[in-house]
Biopython code that builds the backbone (N, CA, C, O; Angstrom):
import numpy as np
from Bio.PDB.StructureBuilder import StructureBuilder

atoms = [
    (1, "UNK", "N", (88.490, 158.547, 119.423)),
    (1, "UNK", "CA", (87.791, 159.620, 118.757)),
    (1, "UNK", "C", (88.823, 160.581, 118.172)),
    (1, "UNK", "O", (89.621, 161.043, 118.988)),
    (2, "UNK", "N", (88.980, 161.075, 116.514)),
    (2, "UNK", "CA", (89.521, 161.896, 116.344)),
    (2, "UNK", "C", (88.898, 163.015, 116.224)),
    (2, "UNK", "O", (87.799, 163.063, 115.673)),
    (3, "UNK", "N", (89.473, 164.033, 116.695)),
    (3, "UNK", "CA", (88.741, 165.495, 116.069)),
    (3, "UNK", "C", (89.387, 166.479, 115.847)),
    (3, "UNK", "O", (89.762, 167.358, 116.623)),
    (4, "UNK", "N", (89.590, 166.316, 114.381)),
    (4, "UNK", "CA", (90.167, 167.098, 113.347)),
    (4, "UNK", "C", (89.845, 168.978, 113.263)),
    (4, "UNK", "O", (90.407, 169.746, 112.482)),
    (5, "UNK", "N", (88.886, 169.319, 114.217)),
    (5, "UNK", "CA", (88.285, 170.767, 114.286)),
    (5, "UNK", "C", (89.323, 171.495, 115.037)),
    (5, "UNK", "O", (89.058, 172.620, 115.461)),
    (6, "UNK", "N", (90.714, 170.859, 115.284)),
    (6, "UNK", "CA", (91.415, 171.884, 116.062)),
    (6, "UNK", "C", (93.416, 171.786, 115.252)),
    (6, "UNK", "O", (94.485, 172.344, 115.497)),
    (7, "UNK", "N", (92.853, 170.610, 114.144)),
    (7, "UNK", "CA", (94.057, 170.286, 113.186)),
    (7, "UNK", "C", (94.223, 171.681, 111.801)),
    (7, "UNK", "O", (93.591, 171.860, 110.761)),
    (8, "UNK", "N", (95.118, 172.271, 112.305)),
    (8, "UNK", "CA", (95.657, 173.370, 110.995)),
    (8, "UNK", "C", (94.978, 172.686, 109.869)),
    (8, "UNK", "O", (94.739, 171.483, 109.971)),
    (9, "UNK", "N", (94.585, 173.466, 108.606)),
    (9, "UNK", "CA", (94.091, 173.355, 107.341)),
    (9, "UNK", "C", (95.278, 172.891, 106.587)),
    (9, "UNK", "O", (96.399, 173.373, 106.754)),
    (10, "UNK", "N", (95.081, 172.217, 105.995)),
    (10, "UNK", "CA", (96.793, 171.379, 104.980)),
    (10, "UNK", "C", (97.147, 172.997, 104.202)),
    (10, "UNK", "O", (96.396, 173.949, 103.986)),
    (11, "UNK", "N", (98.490, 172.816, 103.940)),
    (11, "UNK", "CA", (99.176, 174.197, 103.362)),
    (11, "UNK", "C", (99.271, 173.998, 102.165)),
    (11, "UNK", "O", (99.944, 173.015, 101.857)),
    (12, "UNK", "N", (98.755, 174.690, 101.214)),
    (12, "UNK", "CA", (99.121, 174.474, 99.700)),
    (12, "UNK", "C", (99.923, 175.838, 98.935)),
    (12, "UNK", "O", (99.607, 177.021, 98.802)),
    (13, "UNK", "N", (100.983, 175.112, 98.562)),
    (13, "UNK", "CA", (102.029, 175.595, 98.017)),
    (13, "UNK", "C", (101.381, 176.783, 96.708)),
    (13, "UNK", "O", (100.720, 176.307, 95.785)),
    (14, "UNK", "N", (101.600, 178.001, 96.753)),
    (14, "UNK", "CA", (101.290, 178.956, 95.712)),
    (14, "UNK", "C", (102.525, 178.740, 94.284)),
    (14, "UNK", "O", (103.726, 178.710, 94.551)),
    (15, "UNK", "N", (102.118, 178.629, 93.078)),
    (15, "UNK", "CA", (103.572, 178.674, 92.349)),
    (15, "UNK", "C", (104.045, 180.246, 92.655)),
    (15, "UNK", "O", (103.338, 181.211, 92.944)),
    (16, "UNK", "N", (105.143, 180.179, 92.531)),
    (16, "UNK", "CA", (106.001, 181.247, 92.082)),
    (16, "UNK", "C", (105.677, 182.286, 91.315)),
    (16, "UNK", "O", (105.189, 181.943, 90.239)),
    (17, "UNK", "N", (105.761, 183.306, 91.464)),
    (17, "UNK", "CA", (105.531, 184.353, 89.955)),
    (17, "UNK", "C", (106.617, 184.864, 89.281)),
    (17, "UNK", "O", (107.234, 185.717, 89.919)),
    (18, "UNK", "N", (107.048, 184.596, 88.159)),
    (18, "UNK", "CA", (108.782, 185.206, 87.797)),
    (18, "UNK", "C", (108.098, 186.138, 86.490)),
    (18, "UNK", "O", (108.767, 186.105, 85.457)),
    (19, "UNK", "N", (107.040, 186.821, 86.458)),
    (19, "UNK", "CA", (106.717, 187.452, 85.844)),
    (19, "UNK", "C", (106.630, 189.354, 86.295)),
    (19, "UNK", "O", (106.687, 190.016, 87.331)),
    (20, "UNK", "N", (106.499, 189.571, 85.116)),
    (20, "UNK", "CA", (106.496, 191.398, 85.674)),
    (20, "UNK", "C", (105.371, 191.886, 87.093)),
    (20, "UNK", "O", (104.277, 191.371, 87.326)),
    (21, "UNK", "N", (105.844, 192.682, 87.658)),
    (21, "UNK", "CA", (104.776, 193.109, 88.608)),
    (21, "UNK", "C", (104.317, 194.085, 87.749)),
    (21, "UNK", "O", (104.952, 194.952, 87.148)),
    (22, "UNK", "N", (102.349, 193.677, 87.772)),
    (22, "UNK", "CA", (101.245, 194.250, 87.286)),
    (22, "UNK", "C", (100.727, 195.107, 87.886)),
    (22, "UNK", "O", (100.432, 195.011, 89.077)),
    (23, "UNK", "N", (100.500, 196.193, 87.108)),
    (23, "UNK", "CA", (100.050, 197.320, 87.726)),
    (23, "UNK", "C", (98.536, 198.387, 87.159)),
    (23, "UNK", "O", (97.817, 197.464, 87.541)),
    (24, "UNK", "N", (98.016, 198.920, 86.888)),
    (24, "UNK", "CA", (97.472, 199.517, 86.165)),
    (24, "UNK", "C", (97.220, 200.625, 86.189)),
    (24, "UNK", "O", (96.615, 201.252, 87.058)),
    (25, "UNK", "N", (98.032, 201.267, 84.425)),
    (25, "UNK", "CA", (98.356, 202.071, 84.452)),
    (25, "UNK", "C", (97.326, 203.456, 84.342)),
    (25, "UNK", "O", (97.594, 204.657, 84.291)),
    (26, "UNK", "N", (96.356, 202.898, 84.334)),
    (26, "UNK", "CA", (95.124, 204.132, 84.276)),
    (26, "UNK", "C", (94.787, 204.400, 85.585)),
    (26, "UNK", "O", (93.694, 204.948, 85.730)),
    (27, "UNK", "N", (95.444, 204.159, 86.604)),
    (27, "UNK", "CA", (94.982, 204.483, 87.974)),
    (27, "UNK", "C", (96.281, 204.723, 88.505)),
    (27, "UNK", "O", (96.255, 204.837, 89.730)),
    (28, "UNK", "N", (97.453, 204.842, 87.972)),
    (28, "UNK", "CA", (98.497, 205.343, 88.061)),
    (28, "UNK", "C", (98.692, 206.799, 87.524)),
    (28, "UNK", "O", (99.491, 207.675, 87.855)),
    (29, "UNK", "N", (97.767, 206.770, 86.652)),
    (29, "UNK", "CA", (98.480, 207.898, 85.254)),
    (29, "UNK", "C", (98.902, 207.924, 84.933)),
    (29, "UNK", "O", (99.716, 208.649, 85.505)),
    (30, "UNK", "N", (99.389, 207.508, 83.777)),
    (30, "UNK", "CA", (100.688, 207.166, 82.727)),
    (30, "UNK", "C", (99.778, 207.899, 81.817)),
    (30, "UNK", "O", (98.571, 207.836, 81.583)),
    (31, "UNK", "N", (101.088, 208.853, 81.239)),
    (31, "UNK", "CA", (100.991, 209.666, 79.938)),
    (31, "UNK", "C", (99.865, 209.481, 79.181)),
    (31, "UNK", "O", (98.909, 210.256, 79.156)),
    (32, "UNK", "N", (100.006, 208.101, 78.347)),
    (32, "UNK", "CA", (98.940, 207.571, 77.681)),
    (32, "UNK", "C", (97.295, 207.939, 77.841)),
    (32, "UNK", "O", (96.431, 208.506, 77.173)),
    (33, "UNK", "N", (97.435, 207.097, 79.456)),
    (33, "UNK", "CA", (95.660, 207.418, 79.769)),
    (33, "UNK", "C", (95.304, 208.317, 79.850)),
    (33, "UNK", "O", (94.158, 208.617, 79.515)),
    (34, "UNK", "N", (96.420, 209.366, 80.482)),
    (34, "UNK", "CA", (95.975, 211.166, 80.788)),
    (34, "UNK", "C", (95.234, 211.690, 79.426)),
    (34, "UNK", "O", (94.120, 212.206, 79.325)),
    (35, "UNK", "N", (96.143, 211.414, 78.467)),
    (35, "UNK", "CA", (96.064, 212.197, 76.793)),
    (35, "UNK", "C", (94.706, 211.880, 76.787)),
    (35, "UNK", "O", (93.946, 212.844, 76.881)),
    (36, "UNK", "N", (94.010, 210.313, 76.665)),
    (36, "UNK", "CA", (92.915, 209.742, 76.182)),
    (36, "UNK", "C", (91.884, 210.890, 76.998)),
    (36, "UNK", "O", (91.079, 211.653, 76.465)),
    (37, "UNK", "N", (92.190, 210.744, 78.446)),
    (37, "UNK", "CA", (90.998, 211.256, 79.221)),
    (37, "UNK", "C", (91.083, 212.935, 78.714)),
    (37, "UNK", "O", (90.029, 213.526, 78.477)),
    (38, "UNK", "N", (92.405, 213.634, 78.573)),
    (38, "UNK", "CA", (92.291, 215.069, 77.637)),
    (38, "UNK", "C", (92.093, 214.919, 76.729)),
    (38, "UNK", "O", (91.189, 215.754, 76.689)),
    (39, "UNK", "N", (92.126, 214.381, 75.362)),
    (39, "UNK", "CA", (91.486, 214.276, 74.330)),
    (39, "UNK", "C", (89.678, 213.833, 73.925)),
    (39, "UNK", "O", (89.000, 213.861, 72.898)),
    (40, "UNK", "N", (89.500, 213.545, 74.990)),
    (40, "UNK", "CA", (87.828, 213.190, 75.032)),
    (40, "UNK", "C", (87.069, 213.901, 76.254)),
    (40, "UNK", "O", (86.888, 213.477, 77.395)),
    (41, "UNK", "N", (86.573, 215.445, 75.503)),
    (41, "UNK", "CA", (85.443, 215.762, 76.409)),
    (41, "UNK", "C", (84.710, 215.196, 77.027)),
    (41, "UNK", "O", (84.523, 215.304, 78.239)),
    (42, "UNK", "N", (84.114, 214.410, 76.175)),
    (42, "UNK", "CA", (83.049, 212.965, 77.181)),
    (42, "UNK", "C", (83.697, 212.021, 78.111)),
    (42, "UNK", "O", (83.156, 211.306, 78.955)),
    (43, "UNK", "N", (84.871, 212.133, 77.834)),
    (43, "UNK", "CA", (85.498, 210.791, 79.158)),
    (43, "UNK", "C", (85.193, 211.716, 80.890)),
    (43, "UNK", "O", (85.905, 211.434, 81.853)),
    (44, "UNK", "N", (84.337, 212.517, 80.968)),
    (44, "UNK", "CA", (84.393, 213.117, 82.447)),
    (44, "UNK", "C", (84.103, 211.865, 83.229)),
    (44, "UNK", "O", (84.636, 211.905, 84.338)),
    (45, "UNK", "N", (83.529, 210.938, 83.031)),
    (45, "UNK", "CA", (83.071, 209.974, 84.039)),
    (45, "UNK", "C", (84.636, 209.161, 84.418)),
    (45, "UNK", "O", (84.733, 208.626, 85.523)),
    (46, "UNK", "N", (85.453, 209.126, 83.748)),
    (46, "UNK", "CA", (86.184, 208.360, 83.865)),
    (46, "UNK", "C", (88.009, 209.154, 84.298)),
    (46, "UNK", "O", (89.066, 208.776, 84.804)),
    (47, "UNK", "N", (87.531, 210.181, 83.807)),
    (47, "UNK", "CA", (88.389, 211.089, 84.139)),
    (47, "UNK", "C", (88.212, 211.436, 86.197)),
    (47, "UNK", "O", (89.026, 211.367, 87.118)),
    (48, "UNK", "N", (86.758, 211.789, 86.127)),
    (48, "UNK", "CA", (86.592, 211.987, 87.431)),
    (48, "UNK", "C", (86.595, 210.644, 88.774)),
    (48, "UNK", "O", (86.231, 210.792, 89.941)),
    (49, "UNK", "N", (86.967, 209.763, 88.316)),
    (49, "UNK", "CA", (86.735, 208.770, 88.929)),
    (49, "UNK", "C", (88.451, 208.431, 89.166)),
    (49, "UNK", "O", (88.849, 207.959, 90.230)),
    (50, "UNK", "N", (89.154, 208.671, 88.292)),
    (50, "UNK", "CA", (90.510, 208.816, 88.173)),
    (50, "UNK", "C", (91.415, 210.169, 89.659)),
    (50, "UNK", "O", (92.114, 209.798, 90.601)),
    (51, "UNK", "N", (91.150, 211.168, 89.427)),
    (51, "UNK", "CA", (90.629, 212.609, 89.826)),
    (51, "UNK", "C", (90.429, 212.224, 91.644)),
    (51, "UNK", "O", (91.222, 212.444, 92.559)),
    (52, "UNK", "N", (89.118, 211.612, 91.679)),
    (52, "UNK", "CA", (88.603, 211.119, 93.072)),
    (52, "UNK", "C", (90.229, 210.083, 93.814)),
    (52, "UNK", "O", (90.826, 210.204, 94.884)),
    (53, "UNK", "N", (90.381, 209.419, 92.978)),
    (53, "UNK", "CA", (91.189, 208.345, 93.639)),
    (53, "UNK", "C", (92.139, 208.896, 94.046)),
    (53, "UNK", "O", (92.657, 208.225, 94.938)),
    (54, "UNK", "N", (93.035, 210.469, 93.702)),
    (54, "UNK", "CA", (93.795, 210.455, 93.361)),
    (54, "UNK", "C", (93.854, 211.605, 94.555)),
    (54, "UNK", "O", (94.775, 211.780, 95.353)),
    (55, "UNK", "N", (92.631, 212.325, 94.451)),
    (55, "UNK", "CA", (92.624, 213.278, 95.591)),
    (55, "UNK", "C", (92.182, 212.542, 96.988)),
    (55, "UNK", "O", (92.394, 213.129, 98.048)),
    (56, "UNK", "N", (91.637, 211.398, 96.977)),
    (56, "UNK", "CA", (91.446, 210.600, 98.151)),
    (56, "UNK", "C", (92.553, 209.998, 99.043)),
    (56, "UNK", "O", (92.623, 209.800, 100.256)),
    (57, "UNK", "N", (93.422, 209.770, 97.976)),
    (57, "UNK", "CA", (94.804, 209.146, 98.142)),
    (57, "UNK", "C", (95.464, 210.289, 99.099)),
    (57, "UNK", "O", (96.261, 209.967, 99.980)),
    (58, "UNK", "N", (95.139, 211.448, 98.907)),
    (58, "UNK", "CA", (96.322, 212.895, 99.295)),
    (58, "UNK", "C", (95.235, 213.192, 100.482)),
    (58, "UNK", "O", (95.736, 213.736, 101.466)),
    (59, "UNK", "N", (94.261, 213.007, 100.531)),
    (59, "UNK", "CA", (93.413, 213.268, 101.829)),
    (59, "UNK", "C", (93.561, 212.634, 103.378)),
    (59, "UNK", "O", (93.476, 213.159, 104.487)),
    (60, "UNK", "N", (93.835, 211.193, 102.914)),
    (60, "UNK", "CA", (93.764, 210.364, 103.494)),
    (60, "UNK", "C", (95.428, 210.879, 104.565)),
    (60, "UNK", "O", (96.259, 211.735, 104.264)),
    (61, "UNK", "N", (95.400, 210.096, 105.631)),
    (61, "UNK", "CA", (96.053, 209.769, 106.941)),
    (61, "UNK", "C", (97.474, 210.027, 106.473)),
    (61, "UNK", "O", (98.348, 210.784, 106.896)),
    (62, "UNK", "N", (97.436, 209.262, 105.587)),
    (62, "UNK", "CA", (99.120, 208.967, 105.342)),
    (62, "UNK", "C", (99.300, 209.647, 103.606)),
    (62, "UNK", "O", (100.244, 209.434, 102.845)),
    (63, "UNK", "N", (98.109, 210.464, 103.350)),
    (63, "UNK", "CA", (98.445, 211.004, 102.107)),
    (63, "UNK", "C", (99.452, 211.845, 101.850)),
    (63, "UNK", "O", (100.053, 212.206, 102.861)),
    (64, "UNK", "N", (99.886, 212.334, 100.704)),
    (64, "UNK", "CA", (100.560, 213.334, 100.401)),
    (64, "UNK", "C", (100.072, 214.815, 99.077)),
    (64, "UNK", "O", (99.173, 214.527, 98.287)),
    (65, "UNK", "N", (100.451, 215.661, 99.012)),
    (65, "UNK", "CA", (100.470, 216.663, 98.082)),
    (65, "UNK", "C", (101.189, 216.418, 97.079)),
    (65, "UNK", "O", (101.258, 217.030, 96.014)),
    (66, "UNK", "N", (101.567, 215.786, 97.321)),
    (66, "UNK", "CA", (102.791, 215.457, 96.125)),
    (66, "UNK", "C", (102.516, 214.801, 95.067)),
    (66, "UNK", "O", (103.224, 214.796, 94.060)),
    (67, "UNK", "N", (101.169, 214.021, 95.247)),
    (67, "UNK", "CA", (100.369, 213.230, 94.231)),
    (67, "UNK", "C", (99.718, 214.318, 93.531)),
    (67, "UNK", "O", (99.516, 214.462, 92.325)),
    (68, "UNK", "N", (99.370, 215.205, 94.716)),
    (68, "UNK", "CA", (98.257, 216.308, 93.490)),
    (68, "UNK", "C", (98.864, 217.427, 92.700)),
    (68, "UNK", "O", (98.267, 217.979, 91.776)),
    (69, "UNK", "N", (100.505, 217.856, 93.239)),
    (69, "UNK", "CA", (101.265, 218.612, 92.779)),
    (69, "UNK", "C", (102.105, 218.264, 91.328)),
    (69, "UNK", "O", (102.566, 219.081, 90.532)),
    (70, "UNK", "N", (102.137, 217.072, 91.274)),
    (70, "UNK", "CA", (102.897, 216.525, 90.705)),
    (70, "UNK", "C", (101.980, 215.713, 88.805)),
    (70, "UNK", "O", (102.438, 215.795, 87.665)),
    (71, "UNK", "N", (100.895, 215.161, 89.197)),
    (71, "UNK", "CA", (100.046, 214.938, 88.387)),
    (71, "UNK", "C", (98.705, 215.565, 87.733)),
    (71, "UNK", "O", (98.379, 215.716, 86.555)),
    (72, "UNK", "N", (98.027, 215.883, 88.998)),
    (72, "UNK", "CA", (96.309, 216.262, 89.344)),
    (72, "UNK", "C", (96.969, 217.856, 88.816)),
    (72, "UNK", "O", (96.930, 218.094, 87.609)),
    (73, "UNK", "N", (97.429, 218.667, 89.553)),
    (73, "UNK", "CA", (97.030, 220.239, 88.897)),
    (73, "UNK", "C", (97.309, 220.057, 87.713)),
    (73, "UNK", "O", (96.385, 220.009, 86.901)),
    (74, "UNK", "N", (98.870, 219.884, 87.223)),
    (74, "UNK", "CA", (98.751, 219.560, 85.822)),
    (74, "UNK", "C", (97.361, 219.190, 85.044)),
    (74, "UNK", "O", (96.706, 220.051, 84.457)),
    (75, "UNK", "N", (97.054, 218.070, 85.093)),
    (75, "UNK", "CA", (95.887, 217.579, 84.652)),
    (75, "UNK", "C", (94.866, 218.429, 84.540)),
    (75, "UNK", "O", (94.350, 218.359, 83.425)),
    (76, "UNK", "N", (94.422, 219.124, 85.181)),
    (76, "UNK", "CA", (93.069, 220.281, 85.345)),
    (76, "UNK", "C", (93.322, 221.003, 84.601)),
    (76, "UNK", "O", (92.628, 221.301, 83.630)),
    (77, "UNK", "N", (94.721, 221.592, 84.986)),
    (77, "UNK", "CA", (95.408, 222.847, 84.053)),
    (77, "UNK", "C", (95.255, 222.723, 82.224)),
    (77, "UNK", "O", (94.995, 223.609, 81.410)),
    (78, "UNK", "N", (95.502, 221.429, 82.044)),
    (78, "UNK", "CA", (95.328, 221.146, 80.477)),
    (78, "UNK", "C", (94.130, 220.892, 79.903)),
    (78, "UNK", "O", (93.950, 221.225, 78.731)),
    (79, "UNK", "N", (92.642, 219.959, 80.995)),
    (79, "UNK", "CA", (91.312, 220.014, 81.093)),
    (79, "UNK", "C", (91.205, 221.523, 80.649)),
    (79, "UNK", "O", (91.323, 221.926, 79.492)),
    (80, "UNK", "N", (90.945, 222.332, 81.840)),
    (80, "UNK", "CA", (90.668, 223.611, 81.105)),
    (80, "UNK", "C", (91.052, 223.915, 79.944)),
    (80, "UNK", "O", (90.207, 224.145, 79.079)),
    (81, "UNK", "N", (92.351, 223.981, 79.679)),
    (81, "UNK", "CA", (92.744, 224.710, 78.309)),
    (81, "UNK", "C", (92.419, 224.343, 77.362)),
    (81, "UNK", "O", (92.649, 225.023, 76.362)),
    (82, "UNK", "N", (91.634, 222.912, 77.241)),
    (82, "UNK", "CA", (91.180, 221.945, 75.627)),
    (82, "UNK", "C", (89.661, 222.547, 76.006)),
    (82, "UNK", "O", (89.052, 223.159, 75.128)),
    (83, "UNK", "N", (89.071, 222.364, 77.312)),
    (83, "UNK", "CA", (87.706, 222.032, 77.161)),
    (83, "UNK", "C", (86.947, 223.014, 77.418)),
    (83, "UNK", "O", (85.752, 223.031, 77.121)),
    (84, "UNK", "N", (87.702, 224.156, 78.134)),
    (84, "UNK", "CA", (86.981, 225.021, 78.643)),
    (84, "UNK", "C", (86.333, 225.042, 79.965)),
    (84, "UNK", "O", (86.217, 223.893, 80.392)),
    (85, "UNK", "N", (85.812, 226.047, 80.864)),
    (85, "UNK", "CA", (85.372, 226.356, 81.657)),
    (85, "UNK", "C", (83.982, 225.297, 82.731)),
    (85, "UNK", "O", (83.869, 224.675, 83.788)),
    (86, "UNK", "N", (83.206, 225.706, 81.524)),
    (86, "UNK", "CA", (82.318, 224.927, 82.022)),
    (86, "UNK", "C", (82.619, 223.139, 81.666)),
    (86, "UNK", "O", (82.193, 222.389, 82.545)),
    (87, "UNK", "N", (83.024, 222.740, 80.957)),
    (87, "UNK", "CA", (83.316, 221.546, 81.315)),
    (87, "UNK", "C", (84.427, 220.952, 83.228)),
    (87, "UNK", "O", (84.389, 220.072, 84.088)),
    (88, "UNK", "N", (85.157, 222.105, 82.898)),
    (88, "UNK", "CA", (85.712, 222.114, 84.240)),
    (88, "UNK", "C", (85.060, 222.241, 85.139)),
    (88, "UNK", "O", (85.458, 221.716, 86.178)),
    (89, "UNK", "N", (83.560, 223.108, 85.158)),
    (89, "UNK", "CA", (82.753, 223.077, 86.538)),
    (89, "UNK", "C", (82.602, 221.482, 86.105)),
    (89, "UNK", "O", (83.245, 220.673, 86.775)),
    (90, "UNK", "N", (81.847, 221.033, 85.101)),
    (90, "UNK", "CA", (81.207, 219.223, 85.283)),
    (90, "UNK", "C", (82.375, 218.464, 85.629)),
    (90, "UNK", "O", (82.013, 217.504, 86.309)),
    (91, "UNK", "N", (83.813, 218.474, 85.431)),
    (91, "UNK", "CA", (84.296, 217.231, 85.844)),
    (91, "UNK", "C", (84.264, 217.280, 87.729)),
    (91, "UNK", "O", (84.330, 216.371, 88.556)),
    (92, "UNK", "N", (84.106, 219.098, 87.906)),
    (92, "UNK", "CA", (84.393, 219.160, 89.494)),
    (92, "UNK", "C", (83.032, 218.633, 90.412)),
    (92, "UNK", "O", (82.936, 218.244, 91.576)),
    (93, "UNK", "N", (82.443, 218.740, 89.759)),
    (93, "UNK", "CA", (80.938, 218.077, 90.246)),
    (93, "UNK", "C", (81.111, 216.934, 90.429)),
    (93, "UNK", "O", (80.988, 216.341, 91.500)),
    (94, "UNK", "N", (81.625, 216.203, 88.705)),
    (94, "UNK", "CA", (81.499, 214.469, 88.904)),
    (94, "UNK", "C", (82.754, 214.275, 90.100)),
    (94, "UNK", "O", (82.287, 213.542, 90.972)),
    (95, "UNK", "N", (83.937, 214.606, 90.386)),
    (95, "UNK", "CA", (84.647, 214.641, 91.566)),
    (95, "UNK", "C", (84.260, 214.275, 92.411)),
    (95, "UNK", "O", (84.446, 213.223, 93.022)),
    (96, "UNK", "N", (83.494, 215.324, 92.612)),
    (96, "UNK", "CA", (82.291, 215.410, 94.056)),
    (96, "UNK", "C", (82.147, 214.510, 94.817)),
    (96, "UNK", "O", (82.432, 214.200, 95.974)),
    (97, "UNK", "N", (81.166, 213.766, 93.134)),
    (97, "UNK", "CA", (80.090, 213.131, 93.672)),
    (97, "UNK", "C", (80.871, 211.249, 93.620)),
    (97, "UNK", "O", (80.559, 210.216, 94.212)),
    (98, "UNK", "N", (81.830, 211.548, 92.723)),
    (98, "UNK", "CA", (82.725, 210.216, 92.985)),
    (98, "UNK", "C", (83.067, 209.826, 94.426)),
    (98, "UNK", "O", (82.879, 208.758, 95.010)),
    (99, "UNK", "N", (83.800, 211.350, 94.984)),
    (99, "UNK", "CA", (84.173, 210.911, 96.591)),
    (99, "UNK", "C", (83.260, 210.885, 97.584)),
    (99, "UNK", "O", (83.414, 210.282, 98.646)),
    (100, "UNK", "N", (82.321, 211.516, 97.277)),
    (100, "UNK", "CA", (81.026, 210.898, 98.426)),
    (100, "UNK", "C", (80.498, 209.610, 97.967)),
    (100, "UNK", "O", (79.325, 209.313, 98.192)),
    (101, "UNK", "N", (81.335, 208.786, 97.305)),
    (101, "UNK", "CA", (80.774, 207.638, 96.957)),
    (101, "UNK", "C", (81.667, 206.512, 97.482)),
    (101, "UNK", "O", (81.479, 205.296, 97.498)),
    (102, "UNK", "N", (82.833, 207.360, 97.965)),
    (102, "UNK", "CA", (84.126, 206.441, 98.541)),
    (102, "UNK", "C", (83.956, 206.948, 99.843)),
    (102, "UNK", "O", (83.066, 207.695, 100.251)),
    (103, "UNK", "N", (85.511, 206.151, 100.832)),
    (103, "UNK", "CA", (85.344, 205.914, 101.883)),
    (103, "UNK", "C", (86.642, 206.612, 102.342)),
    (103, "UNK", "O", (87.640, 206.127, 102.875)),
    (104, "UNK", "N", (86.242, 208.391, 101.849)),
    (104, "UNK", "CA", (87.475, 209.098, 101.602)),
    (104, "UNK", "C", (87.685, 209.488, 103.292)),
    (104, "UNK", "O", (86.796, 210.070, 103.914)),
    (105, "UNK", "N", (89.072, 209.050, 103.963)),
    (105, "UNK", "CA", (89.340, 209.539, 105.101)),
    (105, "UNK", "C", (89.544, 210.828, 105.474)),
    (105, "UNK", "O", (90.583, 211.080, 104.863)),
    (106, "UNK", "N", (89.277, 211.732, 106.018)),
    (106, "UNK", "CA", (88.769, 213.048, 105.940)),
    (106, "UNK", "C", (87.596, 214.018, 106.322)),
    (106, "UNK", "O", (86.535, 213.766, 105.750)),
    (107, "UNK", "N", (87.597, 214.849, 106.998)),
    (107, "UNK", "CA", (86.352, 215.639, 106.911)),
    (107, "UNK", "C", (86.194, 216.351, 105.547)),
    (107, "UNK", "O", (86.942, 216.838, 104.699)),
    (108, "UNK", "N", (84.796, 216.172, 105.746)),
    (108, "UNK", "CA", (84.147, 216.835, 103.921)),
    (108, "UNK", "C", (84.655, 218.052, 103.595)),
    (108, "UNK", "O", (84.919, 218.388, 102.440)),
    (109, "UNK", "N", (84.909, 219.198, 105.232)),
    (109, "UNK", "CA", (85.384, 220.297, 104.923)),
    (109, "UNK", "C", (86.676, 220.142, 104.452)),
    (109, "UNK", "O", (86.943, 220.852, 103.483)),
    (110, "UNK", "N", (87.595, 219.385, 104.880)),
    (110, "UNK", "CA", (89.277, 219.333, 104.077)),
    (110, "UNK", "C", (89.153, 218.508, 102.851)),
    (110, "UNK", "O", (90.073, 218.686, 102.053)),
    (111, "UNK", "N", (88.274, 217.674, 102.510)),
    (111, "UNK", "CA", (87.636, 217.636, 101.341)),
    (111, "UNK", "C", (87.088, 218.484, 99.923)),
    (111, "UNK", "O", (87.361, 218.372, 98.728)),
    (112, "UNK", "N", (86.563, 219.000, 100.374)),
    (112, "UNK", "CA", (86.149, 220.199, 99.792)),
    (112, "UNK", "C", (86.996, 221.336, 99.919)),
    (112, "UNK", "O", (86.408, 222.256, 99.350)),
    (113, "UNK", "N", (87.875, 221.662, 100.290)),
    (113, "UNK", "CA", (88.978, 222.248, 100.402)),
    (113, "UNK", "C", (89.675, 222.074, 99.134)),
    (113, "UNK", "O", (89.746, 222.735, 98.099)),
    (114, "UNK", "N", (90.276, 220.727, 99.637)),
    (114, "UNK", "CA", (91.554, 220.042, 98.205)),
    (114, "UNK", "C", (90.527, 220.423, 97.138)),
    (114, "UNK", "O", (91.077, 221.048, 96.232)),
    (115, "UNK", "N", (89.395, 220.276, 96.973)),
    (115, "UNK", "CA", (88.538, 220.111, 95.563)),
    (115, "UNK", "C", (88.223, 221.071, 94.940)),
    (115, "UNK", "O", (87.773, 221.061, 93.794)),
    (116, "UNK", "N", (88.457, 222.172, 95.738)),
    (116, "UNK", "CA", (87.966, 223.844, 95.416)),
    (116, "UNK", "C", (89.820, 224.459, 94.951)),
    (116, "UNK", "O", (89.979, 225.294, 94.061)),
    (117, "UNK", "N", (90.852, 223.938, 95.632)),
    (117, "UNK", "CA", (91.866, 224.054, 95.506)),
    (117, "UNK", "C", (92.090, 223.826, 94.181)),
    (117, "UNK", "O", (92.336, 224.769, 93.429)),
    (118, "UNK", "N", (92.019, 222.277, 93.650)),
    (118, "UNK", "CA", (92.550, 222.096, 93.152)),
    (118, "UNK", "C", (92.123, 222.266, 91.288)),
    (118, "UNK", "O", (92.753, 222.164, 90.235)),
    (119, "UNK", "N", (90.417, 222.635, 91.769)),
    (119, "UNK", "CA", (89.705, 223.277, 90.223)),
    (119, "UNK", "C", (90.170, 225.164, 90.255)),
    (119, "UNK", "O", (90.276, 225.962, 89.323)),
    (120, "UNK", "N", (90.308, 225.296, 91.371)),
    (120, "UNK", "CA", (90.545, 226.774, 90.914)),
    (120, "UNK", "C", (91.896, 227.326, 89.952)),
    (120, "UNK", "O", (93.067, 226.987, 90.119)),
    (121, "UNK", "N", (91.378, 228.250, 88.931)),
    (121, "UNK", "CA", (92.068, 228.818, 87.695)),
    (121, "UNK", "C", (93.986, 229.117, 87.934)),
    (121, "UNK", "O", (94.660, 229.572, 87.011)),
]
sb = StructureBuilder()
sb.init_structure("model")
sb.init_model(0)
sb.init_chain("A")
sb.init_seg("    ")
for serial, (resi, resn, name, xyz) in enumerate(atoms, 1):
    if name == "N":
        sb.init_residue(resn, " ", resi, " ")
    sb.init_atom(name, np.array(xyz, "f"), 0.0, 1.0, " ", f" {name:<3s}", serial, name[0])
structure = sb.get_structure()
């Protein structure tokens, strides 16, 4: 009797990759995407979803400030100055409601903290 239910799965060889490591740069922030998302009032959905990741990232366990010091205030800082005020309350809303949609590590109050922090003037 053979029984193969306790024989390792055969190993198949992955090729190689000698190509660039891929990244993407709209969830990085690169210059580029920032401009697009400041140049288009209407990009809030995409802006804030950007925004969420970015403040989730700095919330989290092993986050840092340095993500939000370094990119995110900037970013708001120039939001306001193209779009104005009240567009700045809507992207802080869509924020919001992006990270109560993730699986942001954190209490809501240090949550809401960074988020009040980081829209204020």
């Amino acid at each position: 009797m053979n029984d193969n239910s306790l024989s390792p799965a055969p190993i198949t060889p992955i090729a190689e990759w000698n190509g660039p490591a891929l990244n993407n740069p709209a969830l990085a922030g690169d210059g580029e995407t920032l401009e697009r998302f400041l140049s288009d009032p209407c990009s809030v959905p995409t802006a804030a979803i950007w925004l969420a990741v970015m403040l989730g990232a700095s919330v989290s366990p092993n986050g840092s400030d340095e993500i939000v010091a370094k990119k995110v205030g900037p970013f708001v800082a120039a939001w306001r100055g193209r779009h104005g005020e009240a567009k700045v309350d809507e992207l802080k809303q869509q924020v919001i409601a992006e990270l109560k949609k993730g699986k942001v590590q954190g209490s809501e109050a240090e949550i809401r903290r960074r988020v009040e922090t980081l829209f204020s003037p």
